[in-house]
TORROSE-224634 format. One record per residue (C-alpha): residue in one letter; x, y, z. Coordinates in nm, 3 decimals. Layout:
# residues N
+-----+---------+---------+---------+
: res :       X :       Y :       Z :
+-----+---------+---------+---------+
:   A :       X :       Y :       Z :
...
+-----+---------+---------+---------+
This chain:
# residues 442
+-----+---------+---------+---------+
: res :       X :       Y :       Z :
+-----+---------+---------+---------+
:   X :   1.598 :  -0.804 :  -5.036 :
:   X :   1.881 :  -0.574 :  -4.991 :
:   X :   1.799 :  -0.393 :  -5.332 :
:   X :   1.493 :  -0.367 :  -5.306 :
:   X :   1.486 :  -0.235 :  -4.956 :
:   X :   1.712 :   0.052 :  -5.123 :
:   X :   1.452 :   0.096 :  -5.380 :
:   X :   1.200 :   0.179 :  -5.135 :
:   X :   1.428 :   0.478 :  -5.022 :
:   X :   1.486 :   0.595 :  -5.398 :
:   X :   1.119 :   0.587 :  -5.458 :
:   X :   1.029 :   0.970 :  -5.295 :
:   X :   0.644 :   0.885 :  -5.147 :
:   X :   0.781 :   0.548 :  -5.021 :
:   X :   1.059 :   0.718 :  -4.862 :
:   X :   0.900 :   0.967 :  -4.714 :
:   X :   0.658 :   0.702 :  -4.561 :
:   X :   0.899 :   0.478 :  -4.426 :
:   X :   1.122 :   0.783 :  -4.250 :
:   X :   0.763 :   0.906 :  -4.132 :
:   X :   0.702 :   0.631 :  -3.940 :
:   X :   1.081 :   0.589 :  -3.789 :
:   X :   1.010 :   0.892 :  -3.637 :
:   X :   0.663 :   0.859 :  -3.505 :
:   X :   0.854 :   0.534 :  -3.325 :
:   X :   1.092 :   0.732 :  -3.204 :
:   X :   0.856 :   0.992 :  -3.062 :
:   X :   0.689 :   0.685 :  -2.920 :
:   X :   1.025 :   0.537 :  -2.765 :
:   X :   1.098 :   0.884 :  -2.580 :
:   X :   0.752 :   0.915 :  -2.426 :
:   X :   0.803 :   0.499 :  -2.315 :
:   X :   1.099 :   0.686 :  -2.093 :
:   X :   1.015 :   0.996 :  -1.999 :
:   X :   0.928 :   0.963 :  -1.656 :
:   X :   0.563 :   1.104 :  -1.545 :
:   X :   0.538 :   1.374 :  -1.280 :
:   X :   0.589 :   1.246 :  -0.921 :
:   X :   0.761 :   0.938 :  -0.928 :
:   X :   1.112 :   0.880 :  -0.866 :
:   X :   1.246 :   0.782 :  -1.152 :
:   X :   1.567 :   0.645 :  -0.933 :
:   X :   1.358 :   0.450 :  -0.689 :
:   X :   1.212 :   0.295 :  -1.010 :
:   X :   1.551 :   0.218 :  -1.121 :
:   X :   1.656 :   0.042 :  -0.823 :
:   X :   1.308 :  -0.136 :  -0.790 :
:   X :   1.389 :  -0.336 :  -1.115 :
:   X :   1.719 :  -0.366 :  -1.044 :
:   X :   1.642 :  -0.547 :  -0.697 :
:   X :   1.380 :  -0.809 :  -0.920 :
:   X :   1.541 :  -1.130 :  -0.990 :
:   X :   1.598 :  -1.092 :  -1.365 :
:   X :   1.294 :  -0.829 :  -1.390 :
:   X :   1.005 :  -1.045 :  -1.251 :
:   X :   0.725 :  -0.896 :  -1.122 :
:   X :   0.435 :  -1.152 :  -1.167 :
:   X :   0.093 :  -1.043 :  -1.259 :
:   X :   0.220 :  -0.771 :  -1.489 :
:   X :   0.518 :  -0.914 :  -1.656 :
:   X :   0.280 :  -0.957 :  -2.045 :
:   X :   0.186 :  -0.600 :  -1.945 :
:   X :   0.514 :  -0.450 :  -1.936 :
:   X :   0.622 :  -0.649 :  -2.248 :
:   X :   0.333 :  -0.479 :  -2.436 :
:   X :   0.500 :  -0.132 :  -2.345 :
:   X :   0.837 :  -0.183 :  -2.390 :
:   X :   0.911 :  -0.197 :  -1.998 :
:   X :   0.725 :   0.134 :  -1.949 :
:   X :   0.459 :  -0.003 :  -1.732 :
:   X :   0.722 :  -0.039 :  -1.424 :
:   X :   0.868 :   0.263 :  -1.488 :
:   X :   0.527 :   0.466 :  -1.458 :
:   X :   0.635 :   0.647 :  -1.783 :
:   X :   0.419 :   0.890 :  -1.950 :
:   X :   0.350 :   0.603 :  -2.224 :
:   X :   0.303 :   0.322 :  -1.943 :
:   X :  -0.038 :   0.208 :  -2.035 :
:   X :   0.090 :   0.161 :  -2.426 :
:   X :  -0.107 :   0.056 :  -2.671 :
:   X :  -0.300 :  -0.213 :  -2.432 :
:   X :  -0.634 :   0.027 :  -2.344 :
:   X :  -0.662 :   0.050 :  -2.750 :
:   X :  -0.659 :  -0.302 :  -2.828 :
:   X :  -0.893 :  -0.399 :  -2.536 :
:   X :  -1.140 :  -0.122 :  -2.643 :
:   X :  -1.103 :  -0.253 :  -3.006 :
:   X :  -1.161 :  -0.610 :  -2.908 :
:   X :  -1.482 :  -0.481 :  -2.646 :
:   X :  -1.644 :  -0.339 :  -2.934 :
:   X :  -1.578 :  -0.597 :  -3.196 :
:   X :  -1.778 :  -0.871 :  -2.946 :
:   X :  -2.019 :  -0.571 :  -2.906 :
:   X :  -2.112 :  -0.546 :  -3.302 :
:   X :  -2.269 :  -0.918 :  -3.269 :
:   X :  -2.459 :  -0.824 :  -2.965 :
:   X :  -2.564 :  -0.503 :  -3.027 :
:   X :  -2.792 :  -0.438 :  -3.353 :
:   X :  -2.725 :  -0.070 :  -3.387 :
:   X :  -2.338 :  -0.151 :  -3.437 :
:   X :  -2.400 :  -0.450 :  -3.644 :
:   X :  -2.584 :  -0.197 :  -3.862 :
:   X :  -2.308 :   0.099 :  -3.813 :
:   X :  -2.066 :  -0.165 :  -3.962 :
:   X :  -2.245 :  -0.270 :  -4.253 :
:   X :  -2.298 :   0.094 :  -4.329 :
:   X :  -1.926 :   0.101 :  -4.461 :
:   X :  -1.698 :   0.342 :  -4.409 :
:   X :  -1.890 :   0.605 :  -4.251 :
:   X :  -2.014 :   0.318 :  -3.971 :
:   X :  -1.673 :   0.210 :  -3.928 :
:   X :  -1.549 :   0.596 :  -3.876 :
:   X :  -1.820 :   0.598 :  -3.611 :
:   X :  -1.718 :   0.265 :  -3.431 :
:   X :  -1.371 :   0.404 :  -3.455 :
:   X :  -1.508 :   0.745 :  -3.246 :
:   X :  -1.675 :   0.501 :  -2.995 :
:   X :  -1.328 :   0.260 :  -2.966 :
:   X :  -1.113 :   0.600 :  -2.895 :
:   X :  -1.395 :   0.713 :  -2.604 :
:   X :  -1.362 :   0.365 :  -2.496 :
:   X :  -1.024 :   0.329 :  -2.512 :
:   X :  -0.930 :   0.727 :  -2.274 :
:   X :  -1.256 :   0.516 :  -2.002 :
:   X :  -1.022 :   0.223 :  -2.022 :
:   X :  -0.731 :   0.422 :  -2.004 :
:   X :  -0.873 :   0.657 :  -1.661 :
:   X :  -0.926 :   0.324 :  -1.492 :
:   X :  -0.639 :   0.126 :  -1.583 :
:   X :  -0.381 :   0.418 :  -1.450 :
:   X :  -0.574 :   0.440 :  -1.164 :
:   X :  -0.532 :   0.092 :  -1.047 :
:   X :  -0.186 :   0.120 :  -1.172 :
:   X :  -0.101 :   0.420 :  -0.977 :
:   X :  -0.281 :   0.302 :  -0.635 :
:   X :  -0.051 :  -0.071 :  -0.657 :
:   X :   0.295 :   0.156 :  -0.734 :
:   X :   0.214 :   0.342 :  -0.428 :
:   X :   0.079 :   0.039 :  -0.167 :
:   X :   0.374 :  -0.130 :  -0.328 :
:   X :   0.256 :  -0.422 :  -0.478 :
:   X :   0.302 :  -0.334 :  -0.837 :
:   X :   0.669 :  -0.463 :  -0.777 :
:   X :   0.537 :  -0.771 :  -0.450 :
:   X :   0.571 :  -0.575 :  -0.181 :
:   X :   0.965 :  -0.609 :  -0.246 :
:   X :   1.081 :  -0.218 :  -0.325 :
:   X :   0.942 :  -0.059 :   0.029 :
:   X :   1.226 :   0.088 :   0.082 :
:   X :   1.255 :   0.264 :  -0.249 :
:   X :   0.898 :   0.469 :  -0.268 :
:   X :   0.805 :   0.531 :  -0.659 :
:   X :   0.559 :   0.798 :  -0.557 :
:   X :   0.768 :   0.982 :  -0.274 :
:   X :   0.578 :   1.185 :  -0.018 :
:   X :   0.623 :   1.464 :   0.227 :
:   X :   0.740 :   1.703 :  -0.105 :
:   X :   0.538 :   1.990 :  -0.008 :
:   X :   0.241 :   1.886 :  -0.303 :
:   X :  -0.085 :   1.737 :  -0.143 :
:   X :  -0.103 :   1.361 :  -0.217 :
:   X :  -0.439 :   1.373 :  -0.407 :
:   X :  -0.321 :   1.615 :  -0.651 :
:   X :   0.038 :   1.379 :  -0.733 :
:   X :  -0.200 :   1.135 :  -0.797 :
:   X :  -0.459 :   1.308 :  -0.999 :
:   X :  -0.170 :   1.466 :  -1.203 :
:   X :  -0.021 :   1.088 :  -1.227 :
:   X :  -0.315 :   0.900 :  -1.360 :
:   X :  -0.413 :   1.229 :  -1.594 :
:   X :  -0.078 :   1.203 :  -1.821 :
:   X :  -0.092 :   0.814 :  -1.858 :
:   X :  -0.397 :   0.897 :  -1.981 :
:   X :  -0.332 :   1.127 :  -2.193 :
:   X :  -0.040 :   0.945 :  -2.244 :
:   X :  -0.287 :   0.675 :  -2.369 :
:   X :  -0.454 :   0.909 :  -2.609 :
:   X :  -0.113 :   0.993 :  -2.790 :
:   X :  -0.010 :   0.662 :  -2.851 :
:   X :  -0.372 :   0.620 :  -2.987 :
:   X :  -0.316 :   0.952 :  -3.213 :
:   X :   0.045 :   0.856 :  -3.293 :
:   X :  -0.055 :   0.521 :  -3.432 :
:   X :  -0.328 :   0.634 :  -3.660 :
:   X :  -0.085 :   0.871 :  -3.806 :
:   X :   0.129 :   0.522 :  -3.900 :
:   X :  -0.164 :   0.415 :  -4.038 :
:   X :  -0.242 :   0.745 :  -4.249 :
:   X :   0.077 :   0.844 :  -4.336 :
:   X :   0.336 :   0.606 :  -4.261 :
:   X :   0.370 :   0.224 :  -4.328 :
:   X :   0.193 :  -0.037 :  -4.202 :
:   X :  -0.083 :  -0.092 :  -3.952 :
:   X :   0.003 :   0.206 :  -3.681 :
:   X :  -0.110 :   0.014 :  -3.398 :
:   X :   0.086 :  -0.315 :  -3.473 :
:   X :   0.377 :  -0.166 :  -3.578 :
:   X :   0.370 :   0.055 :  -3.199 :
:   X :   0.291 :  -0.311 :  -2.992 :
:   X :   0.587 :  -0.489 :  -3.230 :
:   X :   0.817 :  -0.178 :  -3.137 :
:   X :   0.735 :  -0.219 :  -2.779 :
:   X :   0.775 :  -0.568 :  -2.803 :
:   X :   1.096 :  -0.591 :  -2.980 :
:   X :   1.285 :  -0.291 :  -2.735 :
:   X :   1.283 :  -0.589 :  -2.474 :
:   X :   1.441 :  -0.823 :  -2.713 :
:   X :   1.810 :  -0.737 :  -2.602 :
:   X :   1.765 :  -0.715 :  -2.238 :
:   X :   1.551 :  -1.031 :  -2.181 :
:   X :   1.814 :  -1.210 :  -2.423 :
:   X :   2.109 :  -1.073 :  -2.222 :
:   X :   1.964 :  -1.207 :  -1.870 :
:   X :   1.972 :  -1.564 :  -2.026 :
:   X :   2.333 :  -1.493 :  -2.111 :
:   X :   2.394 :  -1.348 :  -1.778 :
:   X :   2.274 :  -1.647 :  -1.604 :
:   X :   2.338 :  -1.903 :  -1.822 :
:   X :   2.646 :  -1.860 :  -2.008 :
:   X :   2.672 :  -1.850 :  -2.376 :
:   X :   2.588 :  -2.168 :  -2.454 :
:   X :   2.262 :  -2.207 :  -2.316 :
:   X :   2.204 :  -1.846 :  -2.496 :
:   X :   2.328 :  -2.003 :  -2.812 :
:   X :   2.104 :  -2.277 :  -2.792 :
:   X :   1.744 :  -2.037 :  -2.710 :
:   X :   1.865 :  -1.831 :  -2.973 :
:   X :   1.879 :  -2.176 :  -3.178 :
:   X :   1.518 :  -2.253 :  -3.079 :
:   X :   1.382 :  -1.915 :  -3.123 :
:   X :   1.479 :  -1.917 :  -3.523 :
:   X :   1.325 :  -2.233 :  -3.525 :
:   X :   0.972 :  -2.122 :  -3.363 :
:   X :   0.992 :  -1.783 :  -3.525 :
:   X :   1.030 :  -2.042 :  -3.887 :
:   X :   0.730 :  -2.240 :  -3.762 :
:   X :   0.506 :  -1.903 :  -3.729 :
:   X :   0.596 :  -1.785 :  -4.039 :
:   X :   0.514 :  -2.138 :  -4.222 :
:   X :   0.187 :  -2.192 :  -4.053 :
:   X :   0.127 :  -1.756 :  -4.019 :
:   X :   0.105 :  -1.834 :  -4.448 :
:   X :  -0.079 :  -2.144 :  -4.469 :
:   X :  -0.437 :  -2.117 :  -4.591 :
:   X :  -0.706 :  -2.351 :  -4.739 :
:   X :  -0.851 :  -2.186 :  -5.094 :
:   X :  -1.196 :  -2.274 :  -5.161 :
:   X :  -1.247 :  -2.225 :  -5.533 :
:   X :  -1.544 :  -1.998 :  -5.668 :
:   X :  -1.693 :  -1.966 :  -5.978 :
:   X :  -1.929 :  -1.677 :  -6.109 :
:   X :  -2.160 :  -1.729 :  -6.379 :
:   X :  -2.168 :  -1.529 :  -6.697 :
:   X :  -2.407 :  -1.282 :  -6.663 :
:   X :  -2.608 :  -0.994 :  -6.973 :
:   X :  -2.634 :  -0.678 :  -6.891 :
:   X :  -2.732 :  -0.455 :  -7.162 :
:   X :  -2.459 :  -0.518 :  -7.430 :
:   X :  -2.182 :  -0.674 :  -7.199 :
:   X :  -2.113 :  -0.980 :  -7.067 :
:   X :  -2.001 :  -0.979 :  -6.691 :
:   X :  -1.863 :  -1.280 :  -6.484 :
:   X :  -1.762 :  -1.589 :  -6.624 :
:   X :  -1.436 :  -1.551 :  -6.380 :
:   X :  -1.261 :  -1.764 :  -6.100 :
:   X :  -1.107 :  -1.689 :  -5.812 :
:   X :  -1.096 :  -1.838 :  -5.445 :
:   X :  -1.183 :  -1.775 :  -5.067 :
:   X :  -0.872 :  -1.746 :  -4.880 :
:   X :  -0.948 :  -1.884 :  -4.549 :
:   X :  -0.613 :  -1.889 :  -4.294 :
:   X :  -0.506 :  -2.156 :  -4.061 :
:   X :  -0.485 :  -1.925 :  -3.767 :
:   X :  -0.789 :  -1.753 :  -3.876 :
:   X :  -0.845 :  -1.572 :  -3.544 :
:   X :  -0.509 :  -1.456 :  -3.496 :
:   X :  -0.358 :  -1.359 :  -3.159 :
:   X :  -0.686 :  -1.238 :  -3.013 :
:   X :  -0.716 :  -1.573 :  -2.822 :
:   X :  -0.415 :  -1.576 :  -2.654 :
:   X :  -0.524 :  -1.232 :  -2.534 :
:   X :  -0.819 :  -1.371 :  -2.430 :
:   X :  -0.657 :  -1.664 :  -2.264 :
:   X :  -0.410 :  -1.489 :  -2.071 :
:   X :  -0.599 :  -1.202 :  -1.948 :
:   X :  -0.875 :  -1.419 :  -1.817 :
:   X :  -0.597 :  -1.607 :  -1.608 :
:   X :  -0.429 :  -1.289 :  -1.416 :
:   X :  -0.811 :  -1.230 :  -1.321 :
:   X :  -0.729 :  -1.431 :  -1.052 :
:   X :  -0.359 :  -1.350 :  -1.012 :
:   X :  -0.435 :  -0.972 :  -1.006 :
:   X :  -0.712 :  -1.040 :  -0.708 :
:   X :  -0.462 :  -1.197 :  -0.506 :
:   X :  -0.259 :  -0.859 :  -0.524 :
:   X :  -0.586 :  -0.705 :  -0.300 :
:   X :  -0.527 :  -1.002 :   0.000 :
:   X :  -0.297 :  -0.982 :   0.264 :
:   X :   0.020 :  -1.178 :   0.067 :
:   X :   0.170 :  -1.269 :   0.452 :
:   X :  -0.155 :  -1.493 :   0.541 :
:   X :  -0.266 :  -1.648 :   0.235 :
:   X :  -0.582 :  -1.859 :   0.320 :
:   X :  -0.646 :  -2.224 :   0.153 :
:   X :  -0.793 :  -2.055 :  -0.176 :
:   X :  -0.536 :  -1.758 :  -0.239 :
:   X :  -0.286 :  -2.071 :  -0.190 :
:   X :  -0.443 :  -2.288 :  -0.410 :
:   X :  -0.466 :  -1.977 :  -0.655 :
:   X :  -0.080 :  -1.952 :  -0.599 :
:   X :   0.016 :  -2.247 :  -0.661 :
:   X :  -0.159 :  -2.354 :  -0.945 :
:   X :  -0.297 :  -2.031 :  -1.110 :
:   X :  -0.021 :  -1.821 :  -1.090 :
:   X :   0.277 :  -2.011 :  -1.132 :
:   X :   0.340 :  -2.076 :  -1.480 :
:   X :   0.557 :  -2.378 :  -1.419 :
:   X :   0.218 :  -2.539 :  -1.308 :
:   X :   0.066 :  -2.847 :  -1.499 :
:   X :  -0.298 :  -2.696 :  -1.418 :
:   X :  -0.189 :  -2.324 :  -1.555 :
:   X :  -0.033 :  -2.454 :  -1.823 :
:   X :  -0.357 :  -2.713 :  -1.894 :
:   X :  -0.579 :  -2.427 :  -1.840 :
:   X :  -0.451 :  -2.169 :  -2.034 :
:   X :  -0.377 :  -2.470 :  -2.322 :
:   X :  -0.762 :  -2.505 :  -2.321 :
:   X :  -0.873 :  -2.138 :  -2.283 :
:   X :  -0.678 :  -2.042 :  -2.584 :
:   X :  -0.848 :  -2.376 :  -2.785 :
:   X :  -1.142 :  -2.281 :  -2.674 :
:   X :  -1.135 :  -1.884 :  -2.766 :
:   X :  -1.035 :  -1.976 :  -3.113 :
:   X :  -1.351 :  -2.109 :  -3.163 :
:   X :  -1.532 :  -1.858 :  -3.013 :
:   X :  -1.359 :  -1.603 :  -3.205 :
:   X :  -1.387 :  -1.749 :  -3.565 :
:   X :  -1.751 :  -1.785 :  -3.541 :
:   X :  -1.817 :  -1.456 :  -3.464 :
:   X :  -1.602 :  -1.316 :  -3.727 :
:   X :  -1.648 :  -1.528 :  -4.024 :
:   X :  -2.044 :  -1.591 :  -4.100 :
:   X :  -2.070 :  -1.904 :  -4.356 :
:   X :  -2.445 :  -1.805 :  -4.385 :
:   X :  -2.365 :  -1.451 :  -4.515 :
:   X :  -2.078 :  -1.550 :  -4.727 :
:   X :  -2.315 :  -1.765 :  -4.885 :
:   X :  -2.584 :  -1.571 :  -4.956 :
:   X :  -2.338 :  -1.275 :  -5.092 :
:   X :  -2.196 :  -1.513 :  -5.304 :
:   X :  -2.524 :  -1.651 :  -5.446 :
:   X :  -2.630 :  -1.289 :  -5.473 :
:   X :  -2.344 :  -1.222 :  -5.739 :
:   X :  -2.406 :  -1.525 :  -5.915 :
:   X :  -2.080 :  -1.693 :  -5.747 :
:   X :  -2.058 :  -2.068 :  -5.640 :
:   X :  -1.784 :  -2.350 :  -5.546 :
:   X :  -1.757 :  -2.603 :  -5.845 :
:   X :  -1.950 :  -2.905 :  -5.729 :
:   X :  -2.164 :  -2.766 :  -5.428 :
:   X :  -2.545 :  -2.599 :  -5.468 :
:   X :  -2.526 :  -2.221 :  -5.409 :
:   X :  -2.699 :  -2.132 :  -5.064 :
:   X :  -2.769 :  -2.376 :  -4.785 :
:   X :  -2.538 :  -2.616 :  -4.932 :
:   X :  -2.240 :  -2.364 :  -4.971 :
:   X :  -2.326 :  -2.218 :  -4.608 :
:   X :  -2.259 :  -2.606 :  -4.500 :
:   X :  -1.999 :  -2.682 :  -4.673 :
:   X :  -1.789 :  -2.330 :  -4.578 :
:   X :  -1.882 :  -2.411 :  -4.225 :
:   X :  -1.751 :  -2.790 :  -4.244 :
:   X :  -1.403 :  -2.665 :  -4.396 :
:   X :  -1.352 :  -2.363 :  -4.120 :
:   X :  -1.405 :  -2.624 :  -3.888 :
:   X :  -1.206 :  -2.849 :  -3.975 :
:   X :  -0.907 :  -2.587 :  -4.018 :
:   X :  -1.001 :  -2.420 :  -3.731 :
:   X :  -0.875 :  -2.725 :  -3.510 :
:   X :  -0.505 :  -2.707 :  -3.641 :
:   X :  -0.498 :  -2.351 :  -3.592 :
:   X :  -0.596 :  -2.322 :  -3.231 :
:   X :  -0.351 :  -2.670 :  -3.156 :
:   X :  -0.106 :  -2.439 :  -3.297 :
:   X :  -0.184 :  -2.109 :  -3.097 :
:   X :  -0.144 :  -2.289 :  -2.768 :
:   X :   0.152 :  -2.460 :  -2.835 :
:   X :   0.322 :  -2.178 :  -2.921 :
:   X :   0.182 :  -1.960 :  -2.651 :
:   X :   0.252 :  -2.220 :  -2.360 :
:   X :   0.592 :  -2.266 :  -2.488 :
:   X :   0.707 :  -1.949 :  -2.265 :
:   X :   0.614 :  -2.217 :  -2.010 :
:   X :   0.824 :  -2.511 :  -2.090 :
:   X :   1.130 :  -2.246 :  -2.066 :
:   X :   1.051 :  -2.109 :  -1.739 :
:   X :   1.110 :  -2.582 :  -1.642 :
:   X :   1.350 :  -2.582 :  -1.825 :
:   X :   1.584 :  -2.240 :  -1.731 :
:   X :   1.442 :  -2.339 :  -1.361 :
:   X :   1.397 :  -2.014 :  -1.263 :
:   X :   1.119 :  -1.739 :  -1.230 :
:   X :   1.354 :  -1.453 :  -1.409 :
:   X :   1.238 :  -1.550 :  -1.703 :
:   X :   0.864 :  -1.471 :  -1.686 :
:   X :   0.905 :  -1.214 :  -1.865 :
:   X :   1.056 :  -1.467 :  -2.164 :
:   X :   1.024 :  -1.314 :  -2.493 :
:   X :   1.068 :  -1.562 :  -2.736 :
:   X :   0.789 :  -1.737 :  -2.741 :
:   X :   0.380 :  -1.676 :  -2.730 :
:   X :   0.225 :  -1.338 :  -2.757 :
:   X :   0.531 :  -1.180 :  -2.853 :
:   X :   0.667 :  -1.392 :  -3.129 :
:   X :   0.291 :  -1.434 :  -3.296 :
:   X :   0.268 :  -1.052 :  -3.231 :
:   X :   0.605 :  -0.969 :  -3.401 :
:   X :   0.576 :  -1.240 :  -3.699 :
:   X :   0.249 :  -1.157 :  -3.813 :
:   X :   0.302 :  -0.744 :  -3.770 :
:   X :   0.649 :  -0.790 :  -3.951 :
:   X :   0.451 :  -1.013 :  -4.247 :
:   X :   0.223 :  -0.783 :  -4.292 :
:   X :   0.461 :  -0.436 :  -4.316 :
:   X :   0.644 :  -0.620 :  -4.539 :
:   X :   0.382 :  -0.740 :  -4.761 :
:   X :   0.235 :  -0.383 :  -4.776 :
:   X :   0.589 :  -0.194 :  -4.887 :
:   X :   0.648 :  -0.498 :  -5.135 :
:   X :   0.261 :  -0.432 :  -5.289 :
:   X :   0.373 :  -0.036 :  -5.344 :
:   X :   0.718 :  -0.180 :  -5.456 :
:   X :   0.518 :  -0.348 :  -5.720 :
:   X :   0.305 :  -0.102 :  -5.831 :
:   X :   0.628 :   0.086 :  -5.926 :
:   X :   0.771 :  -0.219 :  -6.103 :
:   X :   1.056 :  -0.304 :  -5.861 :
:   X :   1.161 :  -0.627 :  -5.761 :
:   X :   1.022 :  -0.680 :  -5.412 :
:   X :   1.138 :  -0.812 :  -5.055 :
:   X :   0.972 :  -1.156 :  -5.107 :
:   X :   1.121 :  -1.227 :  -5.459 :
+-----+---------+---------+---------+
């Protein structure tokens, strides 16, 4: 791996690539803490410092997504979250909508126009999401009510309040936008998809902290032993991230003028964890729905329901939120693999070309059978995303303590980081290849 990681530098395009992209990350890394104008950067400071361990509830998945920027109000606090919720609002919107089910069969000149309608989406998004931001940093609740004494948005300094704030929400979102720009230069001109590779940055900048508060209040043998279990989850992703089921298709010789086409096999790759990490997005933001509503009640006089919501909602040491989430993310898979992979139109494409699976009738048959296989897959897959993604859980019981809501090594962030690392590696190994050197998986 070592040689041909050095191979990639000789190669000059490669090279230039893969520097390229270390330094769009580390333009990304500066804005993620560069404080915004108006807020105290050393209240901010001292706000963390005076969580237990960093927790701050509701928004602990959030602030893992920007690399701890979201507390710190930075000019990159919304990350890459607005852009990924736009992307996802619009993907459920091509099977509703007909005009962008057409735009996306319309190839690349459809998908450039659903990419202008994600990046308006995404700067909406981004408006609304700073604005509710900036409003909970200065009522105080963006850090439960417990920082009071250290104001992130000071006042009396001379500036009218409505303009700090304007000014506030304005760069994050414009902040928003440059992540959005920065990432499709990855794409363009670096290595790798430009919007993973900015989420598995953010992700992996609160490896080391997060680790080191385990070590803090543990000692290092408890750290030893999560660092233990997190090689074997992350080997457990990777194994099941690179199982698939191949359905074998064959296409029928075929005259046209002179030449004979088809005649060839191949196979229809279809992945475990077809739907990826999009249900456990899903999942979890439908459960701070009600977490983030209790932020808007009066926290000193909960009533029966915000208790009950408390208790059993928001805790994630809970049996219900761990049962709950367990079945949202089950039942999202589904919902997301049905919508994205058509048996039907598989089918009839494949017919169309003179293509079938050895054995079955082209058309109905096929559309059955494809649909009786994804099922069947599909059921692993999803058993597999919630495990994983409640196992954050199981360490918050076990550690017995709320500092580690913000746990990294499990969930989200190690599906997030596996898959993102698989595929930047796969994609410098295929360009390794077509230069005929020995690549990172051989």
């Amino acid at each position: 791996m070592l040689s041909a990681f050095l191979s990639a530098f000789r190669t000059p395009d490669l090279r230039k690539k893969l520097l390229f992209t270390v330094g769009i990350i580390a333009v990304y890394r500066l804005g993620a803490t560069l404080p915004s104008p108006g807020v105290s950067y050393a209240n901010v400071q001292k706000c963390i410092d005076s969580l237990e361990g960093g927790s701050n509830g509701v928004f602990n998945l959030l602030n893992l997504f920007s690399g701890g920027a979201l507390l710190s109000l930075s000019v990159f606090a919304l990350g890459i979250m607005p852009y990924i919720t736009a992307s996802i609002i619009l993907q459920l919107l091509t099977v509703v909508i007909p005009r962008l089910e057409q735009l996306r069969k319309e190839g690349q000149a459809g998908q450039a126009k659903i990419t202008q309608y994600t990046r308006y989406l995404t700067l909406g998004l981004g408006v609304l999401q700073a604005s509710a931001f900036v409003a909970l940093a200065r009522s105080g609740q963006l850090f439960n009510n417990q920082c009071d004494q250290f104001p992130i948005i000071p006042e009396g300094t001379g500036i009218p309040d409505w303009l700090t704030l304007t000014i506030l929400v304005m760069t994050m979102t414009a902040g928003t936008g440059m992540v959005m720009w920065l990432g499709e230069l990855i794409t363009d001109r670096g290595v790798g998809n430009g919007m993973s590779v900015l989420i598995f940055t953010s992700i992996a900048a609160r490896l080391p902290s997060e680790g080191w508060q385990i070590k803090i209040s543990k000692g290092w043998g408890w750290f030893a032993l999560v660092i233990a279990l997190v090689l074997l989850v992350i080997t457990a992703v990777v194994f099941i991230e690179q199982a698939q089921r191949r359905i074998p298709v064959q296409y029928a010789k075929r005259m046209i003028g002179r030449r004979m086409y088809g005649g060839t096999s191949t196979y229809i790759p279809l992945k475990v964890n077809q739907a990826g990490v999009i249900p456990v997005i899903f999942g979890s933001s439908l459960l701070y729905l009600p977490q983030l509503a209790l932020q808007f009640f009066d926290q000193t006089d909960p009533g029966k329901t915000q208790a009950w919501i408390q208790n059993n909602l928001a805790d994630p040491t809970s049996p219900i939120y761990i049962t709950v989430y367990f079945l949202l993310i089950i039942f999202f898979t589904y919902f997301y693999v049905s919508i994205t992979f058509n048996p039907t139109e598989v089918a009839d494409n494949m017919k169309k070309y003179g293509g079938f699976v050895p054995g079955i009738r082209p058309g109905k048959p096929t559309a059955e059978y494809l649909d009786f296989i994804l099922s069947r897959i599909t059921l692993p897959g999803a058993l597999y995303l919630a495990a994983i993604s409640v196992l954050p859980n199981f360490f918050f019981i076990w550690l017995d303590s709320q500092a580690y809501v913000n746990f990294p090594f499990g969930g989200t962030a190690v599906l997030i980081m596996v898959g993102v690392g698989l595929e930047t590696v796969k994609q410098i190994e295929s360009q390794l290849m077509q230069r005929n050197y020995e690549g990172f998986l051989r």
